[in-house]
C-alpha positions as CSV (number, residue, x, y, z in Angstrom):
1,X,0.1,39.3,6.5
2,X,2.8,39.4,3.9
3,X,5.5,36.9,3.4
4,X,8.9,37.4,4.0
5,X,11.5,34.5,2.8
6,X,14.1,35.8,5.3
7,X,11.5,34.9,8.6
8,X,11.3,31.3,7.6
9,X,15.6,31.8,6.7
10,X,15.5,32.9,10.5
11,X,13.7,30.0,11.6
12,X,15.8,27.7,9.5
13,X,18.6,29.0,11.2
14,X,17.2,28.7,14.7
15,X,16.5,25.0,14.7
16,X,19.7,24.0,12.3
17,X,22.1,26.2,15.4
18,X,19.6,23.5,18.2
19,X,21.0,20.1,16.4
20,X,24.4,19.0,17.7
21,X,27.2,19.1,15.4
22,X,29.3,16.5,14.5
23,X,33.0,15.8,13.6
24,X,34.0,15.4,10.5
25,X,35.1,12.1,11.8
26,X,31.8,11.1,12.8
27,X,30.3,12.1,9.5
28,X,33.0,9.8,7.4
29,X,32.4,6.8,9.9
30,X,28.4,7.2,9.0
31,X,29.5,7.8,5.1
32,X,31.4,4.9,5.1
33,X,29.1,2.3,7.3
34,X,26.7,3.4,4.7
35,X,28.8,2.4,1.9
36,X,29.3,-1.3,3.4
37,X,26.1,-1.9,3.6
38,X,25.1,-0.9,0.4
39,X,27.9,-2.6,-1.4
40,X,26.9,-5.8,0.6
41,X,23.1,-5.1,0.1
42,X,23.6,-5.4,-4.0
43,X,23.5,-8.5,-5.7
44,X,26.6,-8.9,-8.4
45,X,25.5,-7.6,-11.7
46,X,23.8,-10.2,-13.8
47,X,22.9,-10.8,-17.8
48,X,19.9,-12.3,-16.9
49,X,17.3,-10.0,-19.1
50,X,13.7,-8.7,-17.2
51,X,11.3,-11.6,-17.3
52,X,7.5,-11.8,-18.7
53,X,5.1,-14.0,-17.1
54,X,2.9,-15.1,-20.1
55,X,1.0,-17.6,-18.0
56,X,0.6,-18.5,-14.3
57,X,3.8,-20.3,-12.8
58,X,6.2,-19.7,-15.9
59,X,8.7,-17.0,-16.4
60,X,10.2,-16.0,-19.3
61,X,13.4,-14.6,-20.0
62,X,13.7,-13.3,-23.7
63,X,16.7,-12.6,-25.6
64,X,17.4,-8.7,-25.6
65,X,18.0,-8.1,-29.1
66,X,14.2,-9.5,-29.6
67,X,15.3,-12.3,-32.0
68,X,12.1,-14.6,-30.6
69,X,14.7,-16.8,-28.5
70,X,13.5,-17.4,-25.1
71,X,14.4,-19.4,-21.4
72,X,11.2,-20.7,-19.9
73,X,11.5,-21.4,-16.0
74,X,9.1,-22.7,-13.7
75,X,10.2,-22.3,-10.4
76,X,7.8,-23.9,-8.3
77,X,8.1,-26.9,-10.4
78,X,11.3,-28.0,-9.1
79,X,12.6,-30.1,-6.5
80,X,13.0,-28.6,-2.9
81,X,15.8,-31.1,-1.7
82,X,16.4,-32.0,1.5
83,X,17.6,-29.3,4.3
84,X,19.3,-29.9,7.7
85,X,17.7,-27.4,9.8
86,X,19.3,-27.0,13.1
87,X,18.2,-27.5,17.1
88,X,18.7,-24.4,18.6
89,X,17.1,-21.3,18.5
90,X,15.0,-19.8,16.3
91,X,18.1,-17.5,15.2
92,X,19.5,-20.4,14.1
93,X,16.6,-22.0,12.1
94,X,16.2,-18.5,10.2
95,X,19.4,-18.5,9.4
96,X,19.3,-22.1,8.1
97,X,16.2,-21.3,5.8
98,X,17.9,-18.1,4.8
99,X,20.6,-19.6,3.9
100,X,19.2,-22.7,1.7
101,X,16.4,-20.0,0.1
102,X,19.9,-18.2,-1.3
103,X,21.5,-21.3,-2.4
104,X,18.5,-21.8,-4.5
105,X,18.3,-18.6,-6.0
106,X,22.1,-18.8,-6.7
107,X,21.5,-22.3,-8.6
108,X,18.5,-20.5,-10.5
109,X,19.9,-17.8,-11.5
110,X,23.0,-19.4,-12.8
111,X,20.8,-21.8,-14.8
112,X,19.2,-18.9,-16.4
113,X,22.7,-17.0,-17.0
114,X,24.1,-20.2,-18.9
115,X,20.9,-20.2,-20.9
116,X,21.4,-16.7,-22.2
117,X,25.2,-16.9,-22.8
118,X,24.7,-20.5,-24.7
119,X,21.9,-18.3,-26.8
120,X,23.9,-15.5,-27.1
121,X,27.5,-17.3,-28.0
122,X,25.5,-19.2,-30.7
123,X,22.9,-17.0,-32.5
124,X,24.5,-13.4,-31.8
125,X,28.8,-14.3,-31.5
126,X,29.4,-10.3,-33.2
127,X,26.5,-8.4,-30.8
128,X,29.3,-8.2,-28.4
């Protein structure tokens, strides 16, 4: 038995000429649903550095230019506050949780931006 690139060119053919073609149209509409979703998907870009975890239940943000400056967080450590969770569904009561679990990340990760931008306006004001 000997191979022969244009049997499996054949076959390629074969089953490519079986799948139904679509319009141009269609394949703009799926182009562009997939761009919405992954422009709504990504988070806004941040200046929030990697973190380390030296220890159980702290993270540490350290200044990229590696002057020893660091932001320690412990999120589990602070207060949960008080949520209004809906009666209806349990649609509605994911959504609720969703919705507070983003609020808090929002509040956290702009409590870690300020950190780095105070650092960074006050010990590096020429890195840019």
């Amino acid at each position: 038995m000997t191979y022969e690139p244009d049997d499996e060119d054949q076959e390629l053919r074969e089953v490519l000429a079986r799948l139904p073609r679509r319009t141009p149209a269609e394949v703009l509409a799926e182009i562009e649903a997939a761009r919405r979703a992954s422009a709504s998907a990504w988070a806004p870009p941040s200046i929030v550095p990697m973190p380390d975890f030296p220890e159980f239940g702290l993270v540490r943000y350290a200044c990229p230019l590696g002057c020893g400056w660091h932001h320690d967080e412990q999120p589990g450590a602070e207060a949960f506050g008080p949520i209004l969770l809906p009666v209806g569904d349990r649609a509605d009561l994911d959504a609720a949780l969703t919705a507070h679990a983003g609020e808090r990340a929002e509040v956290y990760q702009a409590r870690v931006e300020a950190a780095v931008a105070e650092h960074w306006a006050q010990a590096h004001p020429d890195a840019g």
